[in-house]
C-alpha positions as CSV (number, residue, x, y, z in Angstrom):
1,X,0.0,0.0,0.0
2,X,1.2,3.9,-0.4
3,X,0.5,6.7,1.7
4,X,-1.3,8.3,-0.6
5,X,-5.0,8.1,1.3
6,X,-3.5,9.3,4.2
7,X,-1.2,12.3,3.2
8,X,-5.3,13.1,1.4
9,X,-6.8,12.7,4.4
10,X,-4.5,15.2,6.3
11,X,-4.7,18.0,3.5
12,X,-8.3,17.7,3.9
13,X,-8.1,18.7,7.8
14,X,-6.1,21.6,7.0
15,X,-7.8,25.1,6.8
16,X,-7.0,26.8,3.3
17,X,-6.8,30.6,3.2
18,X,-10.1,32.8,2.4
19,X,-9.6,34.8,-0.9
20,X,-7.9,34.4,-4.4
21,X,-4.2,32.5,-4.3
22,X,-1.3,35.6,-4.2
23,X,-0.6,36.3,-7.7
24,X,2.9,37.2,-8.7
25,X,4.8,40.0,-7.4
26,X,4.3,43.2,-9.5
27,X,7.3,45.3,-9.9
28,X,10.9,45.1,-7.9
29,X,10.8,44.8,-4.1
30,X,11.8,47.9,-2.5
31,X,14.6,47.3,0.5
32,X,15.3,50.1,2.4
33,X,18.9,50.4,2.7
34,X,20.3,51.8,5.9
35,X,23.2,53.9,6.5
36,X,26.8,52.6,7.6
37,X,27.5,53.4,11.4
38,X,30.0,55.9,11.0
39,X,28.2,57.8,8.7
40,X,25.3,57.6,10.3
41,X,27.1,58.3,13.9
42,X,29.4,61.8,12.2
43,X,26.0,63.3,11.2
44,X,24.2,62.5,14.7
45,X,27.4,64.3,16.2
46,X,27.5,67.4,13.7
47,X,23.6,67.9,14.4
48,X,24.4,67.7,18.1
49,X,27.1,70.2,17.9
50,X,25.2,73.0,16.1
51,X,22.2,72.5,18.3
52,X,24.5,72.9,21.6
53,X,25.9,76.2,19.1
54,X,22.7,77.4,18.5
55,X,22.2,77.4,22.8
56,X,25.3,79.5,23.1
57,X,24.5,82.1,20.8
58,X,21.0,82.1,22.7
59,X,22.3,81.7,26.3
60,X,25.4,84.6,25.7
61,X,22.4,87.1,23.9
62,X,20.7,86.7,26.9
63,X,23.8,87.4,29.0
64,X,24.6,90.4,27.6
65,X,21.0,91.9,27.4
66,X,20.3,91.6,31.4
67,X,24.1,93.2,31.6
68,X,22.7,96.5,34.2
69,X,25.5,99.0,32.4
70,X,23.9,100.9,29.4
71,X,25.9,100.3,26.3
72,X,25.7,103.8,25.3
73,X,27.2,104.6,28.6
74,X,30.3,102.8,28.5
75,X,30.8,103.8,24.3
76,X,29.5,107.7,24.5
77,X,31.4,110.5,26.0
78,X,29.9,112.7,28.7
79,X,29.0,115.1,26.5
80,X,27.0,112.8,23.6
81,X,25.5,111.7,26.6
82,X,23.7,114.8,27.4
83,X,22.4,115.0,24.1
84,X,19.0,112.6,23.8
85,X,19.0,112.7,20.2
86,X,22.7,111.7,19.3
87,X,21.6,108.6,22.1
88,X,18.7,107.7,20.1
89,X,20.6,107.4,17.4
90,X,23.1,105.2,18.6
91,X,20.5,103.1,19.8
92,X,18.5,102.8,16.9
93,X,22.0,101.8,14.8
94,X,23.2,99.2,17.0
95,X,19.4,97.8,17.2
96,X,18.8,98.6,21.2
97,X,15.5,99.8,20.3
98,X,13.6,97.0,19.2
99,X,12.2,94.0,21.3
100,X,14.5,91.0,22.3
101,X,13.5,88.4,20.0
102,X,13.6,90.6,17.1
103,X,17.2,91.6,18.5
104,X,17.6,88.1,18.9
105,X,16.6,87.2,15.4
106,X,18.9,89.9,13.6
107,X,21.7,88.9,15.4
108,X,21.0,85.2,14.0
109,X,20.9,86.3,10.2
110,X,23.5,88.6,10.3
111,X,25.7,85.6,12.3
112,X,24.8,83.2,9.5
113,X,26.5,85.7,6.5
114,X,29.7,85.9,9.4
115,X,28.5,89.0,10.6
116,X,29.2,89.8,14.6
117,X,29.3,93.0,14.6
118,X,31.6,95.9,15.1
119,X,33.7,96.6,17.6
120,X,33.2,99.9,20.2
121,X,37.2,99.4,21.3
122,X,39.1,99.1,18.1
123,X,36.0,100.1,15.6
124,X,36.8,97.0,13.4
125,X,34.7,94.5,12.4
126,X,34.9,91.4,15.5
127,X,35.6,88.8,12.9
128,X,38.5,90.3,11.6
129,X,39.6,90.8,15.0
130,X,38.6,87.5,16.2
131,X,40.8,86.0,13.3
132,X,43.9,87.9,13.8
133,X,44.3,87.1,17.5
134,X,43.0,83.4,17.3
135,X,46.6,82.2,15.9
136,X,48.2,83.5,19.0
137,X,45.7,81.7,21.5
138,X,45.5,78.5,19.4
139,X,49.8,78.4,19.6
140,X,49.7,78.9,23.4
141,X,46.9,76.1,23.9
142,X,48.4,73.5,21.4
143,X,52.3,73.9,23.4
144,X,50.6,73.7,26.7
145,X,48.0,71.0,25.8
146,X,51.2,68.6,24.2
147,X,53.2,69.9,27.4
148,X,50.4,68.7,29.8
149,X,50.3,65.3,28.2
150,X,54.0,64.6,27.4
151,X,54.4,65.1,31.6
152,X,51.1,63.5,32.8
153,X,51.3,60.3,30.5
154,X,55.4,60.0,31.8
155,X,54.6,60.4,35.3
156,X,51.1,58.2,35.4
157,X,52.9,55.6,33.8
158,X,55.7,55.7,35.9
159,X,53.6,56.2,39.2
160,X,51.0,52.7,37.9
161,X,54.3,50.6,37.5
162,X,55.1,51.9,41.0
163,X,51.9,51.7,42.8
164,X,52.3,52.3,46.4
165,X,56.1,53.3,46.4
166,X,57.7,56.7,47.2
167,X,57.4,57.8,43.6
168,X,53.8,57.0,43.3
169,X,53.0,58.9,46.4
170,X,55.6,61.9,45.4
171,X,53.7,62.1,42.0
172,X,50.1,61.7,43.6
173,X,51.0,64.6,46.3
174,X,52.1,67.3,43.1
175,X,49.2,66.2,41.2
176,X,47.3,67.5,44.0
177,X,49.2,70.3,44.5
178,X,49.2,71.5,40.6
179,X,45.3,71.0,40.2
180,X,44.9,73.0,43.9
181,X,46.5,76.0,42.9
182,X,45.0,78.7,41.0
183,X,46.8,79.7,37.4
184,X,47.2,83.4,38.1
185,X,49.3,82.3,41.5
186,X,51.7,80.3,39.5
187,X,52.0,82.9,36.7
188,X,53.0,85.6,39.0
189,X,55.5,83.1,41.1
190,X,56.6,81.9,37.5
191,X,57.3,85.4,36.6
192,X,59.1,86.3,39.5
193,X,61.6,83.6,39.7
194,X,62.6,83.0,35.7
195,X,61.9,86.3,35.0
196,X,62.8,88.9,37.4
197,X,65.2,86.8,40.0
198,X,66.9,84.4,37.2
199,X,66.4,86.2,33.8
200,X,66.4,83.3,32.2
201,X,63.0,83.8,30.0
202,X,61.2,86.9,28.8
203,X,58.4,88.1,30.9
204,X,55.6,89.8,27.7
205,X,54.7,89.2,24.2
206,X,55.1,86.8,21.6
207,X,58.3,88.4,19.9
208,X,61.5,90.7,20.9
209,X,61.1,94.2,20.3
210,X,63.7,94.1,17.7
211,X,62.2,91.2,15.3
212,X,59.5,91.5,13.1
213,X,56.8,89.0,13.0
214,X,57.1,86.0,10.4
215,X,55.6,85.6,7.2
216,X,52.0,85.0,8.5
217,X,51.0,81.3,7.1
218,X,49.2,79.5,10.3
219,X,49.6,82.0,12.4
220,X,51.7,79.9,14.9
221,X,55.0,82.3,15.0
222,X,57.2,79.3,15.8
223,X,56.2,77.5,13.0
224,X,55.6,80.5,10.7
225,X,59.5,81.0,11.8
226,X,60.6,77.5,10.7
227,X,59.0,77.6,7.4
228,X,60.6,81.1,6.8
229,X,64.3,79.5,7.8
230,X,64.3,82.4,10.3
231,X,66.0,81.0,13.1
232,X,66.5,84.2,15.3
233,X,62.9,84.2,14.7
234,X,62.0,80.7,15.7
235,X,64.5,81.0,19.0
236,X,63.0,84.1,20.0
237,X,59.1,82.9,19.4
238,X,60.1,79.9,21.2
239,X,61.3,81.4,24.4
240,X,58.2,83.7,24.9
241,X,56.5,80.9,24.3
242,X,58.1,78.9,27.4
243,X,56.9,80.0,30.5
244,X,53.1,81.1,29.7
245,X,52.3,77.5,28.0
246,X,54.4,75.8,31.2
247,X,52.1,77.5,33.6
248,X,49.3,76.9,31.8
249,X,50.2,73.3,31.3
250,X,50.9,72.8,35.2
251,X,47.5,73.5,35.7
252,X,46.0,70.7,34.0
253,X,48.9,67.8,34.1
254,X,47.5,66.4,37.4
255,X,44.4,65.9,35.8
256,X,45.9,64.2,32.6
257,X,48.2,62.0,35.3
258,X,45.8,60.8,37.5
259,X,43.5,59.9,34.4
260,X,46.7,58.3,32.9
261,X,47.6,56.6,36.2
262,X,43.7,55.0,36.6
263,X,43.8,53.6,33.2
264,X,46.9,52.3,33.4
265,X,46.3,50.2,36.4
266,X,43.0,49.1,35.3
267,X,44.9,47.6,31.8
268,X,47.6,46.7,34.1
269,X,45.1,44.1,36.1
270,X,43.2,42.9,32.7
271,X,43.7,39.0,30.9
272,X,45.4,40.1,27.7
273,X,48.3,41.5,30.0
274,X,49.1,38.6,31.9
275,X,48.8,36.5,28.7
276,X,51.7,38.8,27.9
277,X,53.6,38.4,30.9
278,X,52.8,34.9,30.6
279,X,54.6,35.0,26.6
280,X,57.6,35.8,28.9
281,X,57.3,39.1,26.9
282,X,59.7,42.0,28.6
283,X,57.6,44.3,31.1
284,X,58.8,47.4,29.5
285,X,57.1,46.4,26.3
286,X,54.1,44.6,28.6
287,X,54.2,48.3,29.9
288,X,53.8,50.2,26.7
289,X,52.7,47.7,24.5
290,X,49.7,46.6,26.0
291,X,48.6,48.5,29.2
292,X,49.1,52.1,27.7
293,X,48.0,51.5,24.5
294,X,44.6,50.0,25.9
295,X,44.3,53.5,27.3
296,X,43.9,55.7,24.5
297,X,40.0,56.4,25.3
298,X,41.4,58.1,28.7
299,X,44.3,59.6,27.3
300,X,41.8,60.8,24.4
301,X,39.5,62.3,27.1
302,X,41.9,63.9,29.1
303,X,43.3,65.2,26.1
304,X,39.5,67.0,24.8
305,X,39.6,68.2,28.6
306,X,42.7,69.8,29.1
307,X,42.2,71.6,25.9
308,X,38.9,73.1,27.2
309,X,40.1,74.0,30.5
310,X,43.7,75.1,29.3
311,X,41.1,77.4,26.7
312,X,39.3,78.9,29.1
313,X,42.7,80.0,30.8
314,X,43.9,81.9,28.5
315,X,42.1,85.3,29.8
316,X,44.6,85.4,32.9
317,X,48.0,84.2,31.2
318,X,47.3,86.7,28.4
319,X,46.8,89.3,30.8
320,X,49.5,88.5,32.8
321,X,52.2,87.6,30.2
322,X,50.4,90.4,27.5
323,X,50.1,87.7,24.9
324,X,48.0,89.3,22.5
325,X,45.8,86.4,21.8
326,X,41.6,85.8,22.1
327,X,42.1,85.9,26.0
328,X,43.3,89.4,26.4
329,X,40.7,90.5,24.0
330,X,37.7,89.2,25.9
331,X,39.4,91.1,28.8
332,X,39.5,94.7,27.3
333,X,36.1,93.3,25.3
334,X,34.1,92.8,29.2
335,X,36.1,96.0,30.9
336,X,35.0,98.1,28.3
337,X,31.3,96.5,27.9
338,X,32.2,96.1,24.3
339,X,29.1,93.5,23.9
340,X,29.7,92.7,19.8
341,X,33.4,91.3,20.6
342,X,32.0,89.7,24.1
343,X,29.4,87.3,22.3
344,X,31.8,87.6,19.4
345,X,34.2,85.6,21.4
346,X,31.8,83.4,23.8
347,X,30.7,82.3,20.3
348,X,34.4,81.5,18.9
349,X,35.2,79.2,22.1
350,X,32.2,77.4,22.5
351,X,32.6,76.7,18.3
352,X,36.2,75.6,18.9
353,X,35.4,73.7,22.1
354,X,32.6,71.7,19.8
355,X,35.1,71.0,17.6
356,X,37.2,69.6,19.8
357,X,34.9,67.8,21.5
358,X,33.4,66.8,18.2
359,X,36.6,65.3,17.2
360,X,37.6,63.5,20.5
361,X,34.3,61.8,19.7
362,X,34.7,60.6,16.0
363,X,38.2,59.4,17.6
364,X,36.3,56.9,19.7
365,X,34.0,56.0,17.2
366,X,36.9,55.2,15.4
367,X,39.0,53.0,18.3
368,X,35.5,51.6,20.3
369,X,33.0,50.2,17.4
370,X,30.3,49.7,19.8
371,X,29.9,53.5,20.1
372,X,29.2,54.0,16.6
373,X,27.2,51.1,16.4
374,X,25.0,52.4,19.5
């Protein structure tokens, strides 16, 4: 016998669908393609970014409109000031009369062409005065930032391998001490000592009296000096350079070591370093090899931060060491209630401290693939 009754009876029991049999597919399928991570991850970031943008310019409008001096105040003599009409005016040309959002507004359009204004102090255009002094500031950040990490990765390193010992406990104590002190305290000491005791380094500016500037191409004299083969240059750049990026790079170095110290141990205590110990591979390349380079998402955070902080710095050391950079600007800017060049730089360092951050973040994506993939 075959199965042929029963494999009948048993597509008998079983229910057929109501309505006519699917006909053939009409037309391609449509698959919805998605986008790779990392693109897909950049643009997240980028919208991010000009959103928190966006909330500074709105937060540092705000600022300066609940600011209880009167503009015309601080930018008209005594005797325009007596005059109502010659105040009107300058009201009604720098906008003052018209309600806050529609301030608000104005400022947003003419920000989008690059417009921020004109400056009361130096009656230039902020922009241009924005991008002149940015070079200086960006120089004294970059030496300090690479200053901060060259010492705080050496001595976290050293101070892991030697948890416990005198030198960890030596290093620990003047991490403490350099994050504890305030910046302008070790300026002035710095000054006194290598300045005006030792005379070893110059005290002000960028540049001896006697040089002229280099050939502007980044704006960085040092390397502007190097590309120009101007070695009296370069020397002389580099020396004024010296003690205002080492004071600002002591301020920030016990942050970068103790991050740098943390990370180290953790890698230091993980399986793929004792499988290297266990290789019979040397402990200096155990070290470096495999616990340091495991901690390039600290050192890559403590990097973004030291920039930021070492950035927001810059006001005092300018002042102090008359580095004519974005930090002594905003200080004549606010003493002078120059409000253009005051939101004209709020809005430079928050952009450049997005970048950065926006950066230090495509940087992971790049090392961790589960944030991109997230």
């Amino acid at each position: 016998m075959t199965d042929t009754a029963p494999s009948a009876a048993l597509a008998d029991r079983v229910p057929t669908p109501a309505g006519p049999a699917p006909g053939p597919v009409q037309g391609p399928l449509r698959v919805r393609r998605r986008m790779p991570p990392m693109p897909a991850y950049v643009l997240r970031r980028v919208a991010s970014s000009a959103l928190i943008v966006l909330g500074v310019t709105l937060v540092t409008f705000l600022l300066s409109s609940v600011v209880p001096a009167d503009p015309a105040t601080a930018n008209l003599g005594q005797r325009a000031l007596d005059d109502p009409g010659i105040v009107a005016r300058y009201r009604a040309e720098q906008g003052l009369d018209r309600t806050l959002p529609m301030q608000y507004l104005t400022y947003l359009g003419h920000l989008v062409t690059g417009d921020l204004g004109t400056s009361q102090q130096t009656q230039r255009p902020v922009l241009d005065d924005l991008a002149d002094k940015l070079p200086a500031t960006l120089e004294l950040v970059t030496a300090a930032t690479l200053l901060a990490l060259v010492v705080g990765v050496l001595l976290g390193v050293l101070s892991a391998r030697g948890r416990g010992g005198r030198l960890d406990r030596i290093v620990r104590t003047l991490s403490l001490a350099g994050v504890s002190l305030p910046t302008f305290w070790i300026g002035m000491v710095a000054a006194v000592v290598f300045v005006k005791n030792l005379g070893a380094l110059p005290g002000s500016g960028r540049l001896a009296p006697a040089l002229d500037p280099p050939h502007q191409i980044t704006g960085f004299y040092t390397v502007d000096a190097l590309l120009d083969g101007d070695l009296d240059t370069f020397a002389s750049a580099t020396a004024h350079l010296v003690l205002p990026a080492s004071v600002l790079a002591l301020s920030v170095v016990g942050m970068v070591l103790r991050f740098t110290r943390s990370a180290v141990l953790e890698s230091l205590s993980s399986d793929f370093v004792k499988a290297g110990r266990a290789k019979g591979l040397r402990e200096r390349g155990v070290l470096w090899g495999y616990a340091v380079r495991s901690s390039s998402g600290q050192l890559i955070t403590a990097t973004t931060l030291s920039f930021g902080l070492l950035l927001a710095s810059t006001v005092y050391i300018e002042q102090q060491f008359s580095w004519n950079g974005i930090g002594q600007y905003a200080f004549r800017s606010s003493t002078n209630l120059d409000l253009p060049a005051v939101m004209g730089v709020s809005i430079l360092t928050a952009l450049v401290f997005v970048v950065v951050n926006l950066i230090a973040d495509l940087l992971y994506a790049a090392f961790d693939p589960r944030i991109r993939l997230s």
